[in-house]
N, C-alpha and C positions, 0 to 999 in steps of 0.2 A: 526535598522529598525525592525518594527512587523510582525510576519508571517505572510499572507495571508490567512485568513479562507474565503471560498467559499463554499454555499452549492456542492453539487454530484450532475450535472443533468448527467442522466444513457445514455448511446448507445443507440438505438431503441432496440438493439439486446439481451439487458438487462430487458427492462422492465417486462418480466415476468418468467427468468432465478430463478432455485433454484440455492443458494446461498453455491457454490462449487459443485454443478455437475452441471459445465456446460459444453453445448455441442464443442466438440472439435474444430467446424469449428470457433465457435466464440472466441478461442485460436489462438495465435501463441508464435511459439517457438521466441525465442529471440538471435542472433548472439552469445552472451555469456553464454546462456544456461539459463532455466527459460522458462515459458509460462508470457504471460499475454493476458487480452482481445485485439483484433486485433486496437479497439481506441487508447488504453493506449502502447500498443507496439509501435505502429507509433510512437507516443509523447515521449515514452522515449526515445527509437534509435536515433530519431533525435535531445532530450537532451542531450546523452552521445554525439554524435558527436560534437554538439557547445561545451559543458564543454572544451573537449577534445583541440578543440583550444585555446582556452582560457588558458590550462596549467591545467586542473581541471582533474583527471578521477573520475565517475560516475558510481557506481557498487552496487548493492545491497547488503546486511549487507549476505545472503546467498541464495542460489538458493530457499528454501521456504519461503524466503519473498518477494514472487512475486507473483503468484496467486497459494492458497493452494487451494486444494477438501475439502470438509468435512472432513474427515476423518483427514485427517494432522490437520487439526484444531480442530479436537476434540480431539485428541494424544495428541497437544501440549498444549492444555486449562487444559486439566488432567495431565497432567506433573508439570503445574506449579500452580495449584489449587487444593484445599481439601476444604473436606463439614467440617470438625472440625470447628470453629470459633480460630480466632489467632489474639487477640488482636492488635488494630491499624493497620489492616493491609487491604487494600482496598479488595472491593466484586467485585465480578458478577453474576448474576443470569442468571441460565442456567437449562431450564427442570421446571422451578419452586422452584426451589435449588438455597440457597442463599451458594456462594464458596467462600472460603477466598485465596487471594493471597499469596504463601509460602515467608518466608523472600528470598529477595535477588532475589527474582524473577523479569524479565520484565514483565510487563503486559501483559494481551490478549482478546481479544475479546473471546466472547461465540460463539461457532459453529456455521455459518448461519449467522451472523450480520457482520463479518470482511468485509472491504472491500476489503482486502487480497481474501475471497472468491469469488467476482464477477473480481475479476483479472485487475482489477484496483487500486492499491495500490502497492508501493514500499518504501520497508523500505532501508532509502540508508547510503551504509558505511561511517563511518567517517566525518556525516553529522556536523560537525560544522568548526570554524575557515574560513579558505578562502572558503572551500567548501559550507561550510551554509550562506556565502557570496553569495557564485555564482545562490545557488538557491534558497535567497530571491530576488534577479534582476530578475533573469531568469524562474525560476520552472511556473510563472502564463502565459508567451508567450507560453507556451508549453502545457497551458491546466491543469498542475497542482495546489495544493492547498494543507493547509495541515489541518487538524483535530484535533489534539490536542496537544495544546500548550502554554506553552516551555514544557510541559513535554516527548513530542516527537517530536523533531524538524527533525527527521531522519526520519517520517512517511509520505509520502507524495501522492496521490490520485489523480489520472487523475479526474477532474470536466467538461470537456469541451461538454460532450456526442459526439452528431451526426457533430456537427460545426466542422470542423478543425482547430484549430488554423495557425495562419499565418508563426510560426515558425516549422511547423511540415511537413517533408517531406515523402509521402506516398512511398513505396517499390516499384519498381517497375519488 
């Protein structure tokens, strides 16, 4: 089965959000620790709980792949990025600054473009085999979608905006 590429349509509450300062109300904490935007929490919560029947657990690769501020995302793009040029080794451009990927690095978005920053984005553990089964059936009733692939099939981004999806149960 092919992954599911959807464009992003954003929350209302996003569309003119800086990208990781965003305001905390438009946050929630998450049952297993993490923030994400209050859309994409719904959506997930109520994905780990169907996985969960189904025999699946559903967890994020680490509490900052769930929604970073700037600043975590500017730490970790410098952590795994240098201005030197390293042959074969993929870019991003960030500031105007073309950065080369260090070997053995995973990749990252540049500061401000993640969708990690607008807290809609989870990177999820041990995303293949039955589990990357479970949410290629499932991830898109939930509002999800994923961005780039095969080469992150573990990345996956609430698309649904303002709509709820029908498998997503609001907290009450």
């Amino acid at each position: 089965m092919a992954l599911p590429i959807k464009p992003v349509v954003l929350c209302s509450h996003l569309k003119d959000a800086v990208p990781g300062k965003l305001k905390e109300t438009n946050l929630r904490a998450l049952k297993a620790g993490g923030k994400l935007h209050h859309c994409a929490a719904d959506a997930w919560e109520s994905m780990v709980a169907a996985a969960l029947v189904d025999g699946i657990k559903l967890r994020p690769t680490s509490l900052g792949d769930l929604y970073r501020t700037y600043e975590g995302q500017l730490a970790g793009f410098k952590a795994r990025y240098v201005t030197t040029p390293i042959e074969g080794q993929s870019t991003r451009t960030f500031e105007g600054i073309k950065w080369y990927l260090k070997k053995n690095m995973a990749p990252m978005a540049a500061p401000g473009t993640s969708k990690h920053n607008l807290g809609i984005a989870v990177d999820v553990a041990n995303a293949n085999g039955k589990c990357l089964e479970w949410l290629e059936k499932n991830a898109p009733e939930f509002g999800f979608s994923w961005e780039v692939v095969p080469q992150e099939p573990w990345h996956i981004r609430y698309v649904a905006g303002d709509k709820t999806p029908a498998r997503v149960v609001k907290p009450t």
